[in-house]
C-alpha positions, 0 to 999 in steps of 0.5 A, spaced: 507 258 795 507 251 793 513 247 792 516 246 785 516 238 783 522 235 782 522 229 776 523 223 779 526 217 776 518 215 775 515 220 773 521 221 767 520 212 766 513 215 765 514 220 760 519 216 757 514 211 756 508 215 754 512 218 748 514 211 746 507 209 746 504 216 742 510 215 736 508 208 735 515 204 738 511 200 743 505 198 738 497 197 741 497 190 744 504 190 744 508 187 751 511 191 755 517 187 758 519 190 764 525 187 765 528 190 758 525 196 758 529 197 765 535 195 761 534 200 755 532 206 760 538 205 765 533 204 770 531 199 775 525 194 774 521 200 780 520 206 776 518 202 771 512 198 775 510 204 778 510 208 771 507 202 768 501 203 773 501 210 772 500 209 764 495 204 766 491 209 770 491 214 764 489 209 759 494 207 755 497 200 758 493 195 760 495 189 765 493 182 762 493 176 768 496 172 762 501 178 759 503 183 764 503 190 762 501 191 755 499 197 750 491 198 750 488 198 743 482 200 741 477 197 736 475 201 730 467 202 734 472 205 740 475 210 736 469 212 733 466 213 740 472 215 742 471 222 736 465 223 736 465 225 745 471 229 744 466 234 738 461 234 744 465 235 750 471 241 745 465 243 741 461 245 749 469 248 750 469 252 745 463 255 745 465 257 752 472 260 751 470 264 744 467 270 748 473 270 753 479 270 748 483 276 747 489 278 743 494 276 748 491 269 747 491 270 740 499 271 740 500 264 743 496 260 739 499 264 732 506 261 735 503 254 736 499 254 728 506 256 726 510 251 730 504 246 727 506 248 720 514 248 720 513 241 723 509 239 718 514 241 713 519 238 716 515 231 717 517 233 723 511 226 725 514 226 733 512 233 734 505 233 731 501 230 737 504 234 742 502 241 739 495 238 736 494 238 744 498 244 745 493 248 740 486 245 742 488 246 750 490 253 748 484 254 745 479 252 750 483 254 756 479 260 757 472 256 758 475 256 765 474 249 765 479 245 768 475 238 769 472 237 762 480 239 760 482 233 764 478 229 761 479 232 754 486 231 755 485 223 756 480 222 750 487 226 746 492 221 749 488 216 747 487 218 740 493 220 739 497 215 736 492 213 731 492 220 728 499 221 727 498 214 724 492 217 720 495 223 718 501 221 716 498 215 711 493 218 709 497 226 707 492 229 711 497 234 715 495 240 710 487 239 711 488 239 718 493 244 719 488 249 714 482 247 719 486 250 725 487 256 721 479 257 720 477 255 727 482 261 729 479 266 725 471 264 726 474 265 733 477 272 732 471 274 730 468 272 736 463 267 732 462 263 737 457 258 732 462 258 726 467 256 731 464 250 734 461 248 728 469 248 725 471 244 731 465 239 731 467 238 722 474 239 724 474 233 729 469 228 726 472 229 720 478 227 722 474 221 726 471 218 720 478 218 715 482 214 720 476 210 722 475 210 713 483 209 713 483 202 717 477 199 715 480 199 708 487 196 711 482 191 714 480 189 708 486 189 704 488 183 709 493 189 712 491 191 718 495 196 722 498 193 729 496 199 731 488 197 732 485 191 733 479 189 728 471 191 731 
């Protein structure tokens, strides 16, 4: 049997940082001091250069010889790169995992739609995020696919802050949540083509109203910290 992992001091900085970061208290492009962030977490300055280095190699921090550590950003042509490979890489999971889903499987992804649903009621905008992935890794979890799960994961890391943005900004919570319902009944079906092409929608939708969203802050001479101009 594998031992249990216990949190360390690192790993729970780490967490600790990851979630700042996808909520927006640490903006793109924002220095990470290490020396005040110790201070705020009660930690000494190691678990946060070691966690800072994880989160480097996850992708949301990157280290300016001039600026430290600092949050990554991505230009408005990143995030459309960025979408457009997570439709391509999901909509092949997807297609994989619909044969292979069983009722069982259907149960828990109902109780994630549901949770998504009372915390866009609530605008619950801290929680959004974690069960967005929570409901897109469920799915395609019995495509077996551990690998492309992992890079999946990061595309989702990295775009995540920029979603929550979108949605909150732009009142695209129901949409959303209604795509999530359509793409769980093709999939109910067992109609593998409906449900990738719902997820292919549903994903460059999203891509192209945030990319539409900032581009309009662009001109408007509002442009979010979060996303540095193309």
């Amino acid at each position: 049997m594998v031992p249990i992992e216990r949190p360390t001091v690192t790993s729970m900085t780490r967490d600790a940082l990851r979630e700042r970061i996808l909520r927006g208290t640490y903006a793109a492009g924002e220095p990470l001091r290490q020396d005040a962030i110790a201070e705020q977490l009660g930690v000494s300055r190691i678990p946060v250069r070691e966690a800072l280095r994880l989160l480097e190699a996850e992708g949301l921090v990157t280290f300016n010889p001039h600026r430290g550590a600092i949050v990554s950003s991505l230009s408005i042509a990143e995030i459309e790169e960025l979408f457009e490979l997570r439709a391509d890489i999901e909509g092949d999971l997807i297609h994989r995992a619909v044969p292979h889903m069983t009722a069982e499987h259907f149960a828990a992804i109902q109780d994630v739609l549901d949770a998504f649903e009372a915390a866009l009621r609530s605008e619950n905008v801290a929680g959004w995020g974690g069960l967005n992935w929570q409901f897109h890794s469920m799915l395609y979890a019995p495509a077996n696919r551990p690998v492309t799960m992992g890079v999946v994961q990061k595309l989702h890391q990295h775009s995540d802050r920029y979603s929550r943005m979108q949605l909150a900004l732009t009142h695209g919570q129901a949409r959303a949540h209604a795509e999530h319902c359509a793409i769980v009944r093709a999939a109910r079906r067992h109609d593998v083509r409906s449900a990738e092409s719902l997820l292919r929608k549903h994903i460059q939708g999203a891509g192209r109203a945030l990319v539409e969203f900032l581009r309009a802050q662009q001109a408007d001479g509002a442009s979010p910290r979060r996303a540095r101009h193309a």
